[in-house]
C-alpha positions as CSV (number, residue, x, y, z in Angstrom):
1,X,34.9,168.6,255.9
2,X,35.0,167.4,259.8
3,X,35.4,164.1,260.4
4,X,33.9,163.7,264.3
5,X,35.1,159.6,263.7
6,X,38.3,160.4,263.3
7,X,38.5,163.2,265.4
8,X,37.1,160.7,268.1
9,X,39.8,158.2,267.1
10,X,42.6,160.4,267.2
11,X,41.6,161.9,270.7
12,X,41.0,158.6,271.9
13,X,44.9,157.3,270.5
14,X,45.9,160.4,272.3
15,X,44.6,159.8,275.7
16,X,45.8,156.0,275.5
17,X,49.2,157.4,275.1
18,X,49.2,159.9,277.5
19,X,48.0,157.0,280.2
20,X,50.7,155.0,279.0
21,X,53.4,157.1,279.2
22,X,52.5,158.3,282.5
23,X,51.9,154.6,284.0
24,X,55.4,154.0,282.7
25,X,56.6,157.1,284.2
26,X,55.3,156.4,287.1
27,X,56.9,153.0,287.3
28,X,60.2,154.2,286.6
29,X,59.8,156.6,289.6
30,X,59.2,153.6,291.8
31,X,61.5,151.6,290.7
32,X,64.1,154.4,291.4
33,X,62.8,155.0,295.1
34,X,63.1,151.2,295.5
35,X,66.7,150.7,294.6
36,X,67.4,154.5,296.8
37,X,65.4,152.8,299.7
38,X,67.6,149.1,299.3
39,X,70.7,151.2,298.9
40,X,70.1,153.4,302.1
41,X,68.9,150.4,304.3
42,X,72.5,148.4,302.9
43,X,74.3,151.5,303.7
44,X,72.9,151.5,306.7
45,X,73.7,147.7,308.0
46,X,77.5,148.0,306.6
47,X,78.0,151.3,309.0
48,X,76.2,149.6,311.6
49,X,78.5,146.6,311.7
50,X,81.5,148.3,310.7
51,X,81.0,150.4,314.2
52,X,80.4,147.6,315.9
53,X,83.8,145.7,314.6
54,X,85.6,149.1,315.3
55,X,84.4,149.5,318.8
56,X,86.2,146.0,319.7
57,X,89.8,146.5,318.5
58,X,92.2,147.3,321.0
59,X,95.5,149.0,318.7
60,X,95.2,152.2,316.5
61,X,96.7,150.6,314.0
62,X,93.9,148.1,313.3
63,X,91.8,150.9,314.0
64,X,93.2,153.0,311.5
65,X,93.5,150.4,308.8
66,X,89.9,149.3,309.2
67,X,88.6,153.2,308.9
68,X,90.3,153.3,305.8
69,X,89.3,150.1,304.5
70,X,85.5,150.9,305.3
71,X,85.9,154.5,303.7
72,X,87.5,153.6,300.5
73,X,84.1,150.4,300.3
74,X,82.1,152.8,301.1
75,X,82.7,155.6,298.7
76,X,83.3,152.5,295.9
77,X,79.7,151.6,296.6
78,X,78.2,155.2,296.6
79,X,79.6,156.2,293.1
80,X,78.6,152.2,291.9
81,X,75.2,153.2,293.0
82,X,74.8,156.9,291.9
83,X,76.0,155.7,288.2
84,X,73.0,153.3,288.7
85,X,70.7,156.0,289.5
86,X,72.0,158.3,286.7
87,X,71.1,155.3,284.4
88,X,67.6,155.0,285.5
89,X,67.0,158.7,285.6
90,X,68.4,158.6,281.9
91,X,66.2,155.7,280.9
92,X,63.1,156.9,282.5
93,X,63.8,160.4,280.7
94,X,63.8,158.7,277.2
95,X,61.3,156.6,277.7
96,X,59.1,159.7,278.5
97,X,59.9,161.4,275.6
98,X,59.3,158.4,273.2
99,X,55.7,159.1,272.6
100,X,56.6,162.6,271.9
101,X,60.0,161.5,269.2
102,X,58.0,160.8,266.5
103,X,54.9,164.0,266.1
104,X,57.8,166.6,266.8
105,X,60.4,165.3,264.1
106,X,57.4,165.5,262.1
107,X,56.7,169.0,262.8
108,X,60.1,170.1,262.5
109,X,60.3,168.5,258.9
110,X,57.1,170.4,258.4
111,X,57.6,173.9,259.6
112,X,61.4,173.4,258.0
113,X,59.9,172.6,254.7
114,X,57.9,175.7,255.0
115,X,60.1,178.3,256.8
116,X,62.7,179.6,253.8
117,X,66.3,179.8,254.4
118,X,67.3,183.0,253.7
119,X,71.3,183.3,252.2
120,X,74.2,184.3,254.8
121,X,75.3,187.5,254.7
122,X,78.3,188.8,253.3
């Protein structure tokens, strides 16, 4: 027979962990745009001042040296910082997909249990 308590429960656990997961979804998202937004605005200051430093030399040389110098930092600190980003976009996707881990292993055991294997054939 229906149960409307524990239909009420379980609709109630399910809602709680929808909110949840999309709270800390939402999170993760922000705390994503806020390390994009700090990267950008530090990327921004070191080409900002290394313009400014190149502007004043005088030789090629210097010139030259200092482009290079700035290029290889620069590139250093964009791969640094996309490796963080994959990370977080890694993290945030398993952390999504925890409230879903555990219902669809079970209904994989279940529809496995039920579905028959048939025999390979020859």
């Amino acid at each position: 027979m229906f149960n409307f308590d524990d239909a009420n429960r379980k609709s109630k656990e399910a809602v709680d962990s929808m909110l949840k997961s999309y709270s800390d979804t939402a999170k993760g998202f922000q705390a994503i745009a806020s390390e994009a937004a700090e990267y950008s605005k530090k990327s921004f200051q070191d080409a900002v001042t290394h313009f400014e430093t190149l502007s004043g030399l005088k030789s090629f040389e210097a010139a030259f040296e200092l482009q290079t110098n700035y290029a290889k930092s620069s590139y250093e600190a964009f791969v640094t910082e996309a490796t963080k980003l994959g990370e977080m976009y890694a993290d945030l996707a398993k952390n999504a997909y925890k409230p879903y881990e555990a219902p669809m292993s079970a209904a994989v055991a279940k529809v496995s249990k039920a579905t028959p294997v048939a025999p390979a054939a020859a």
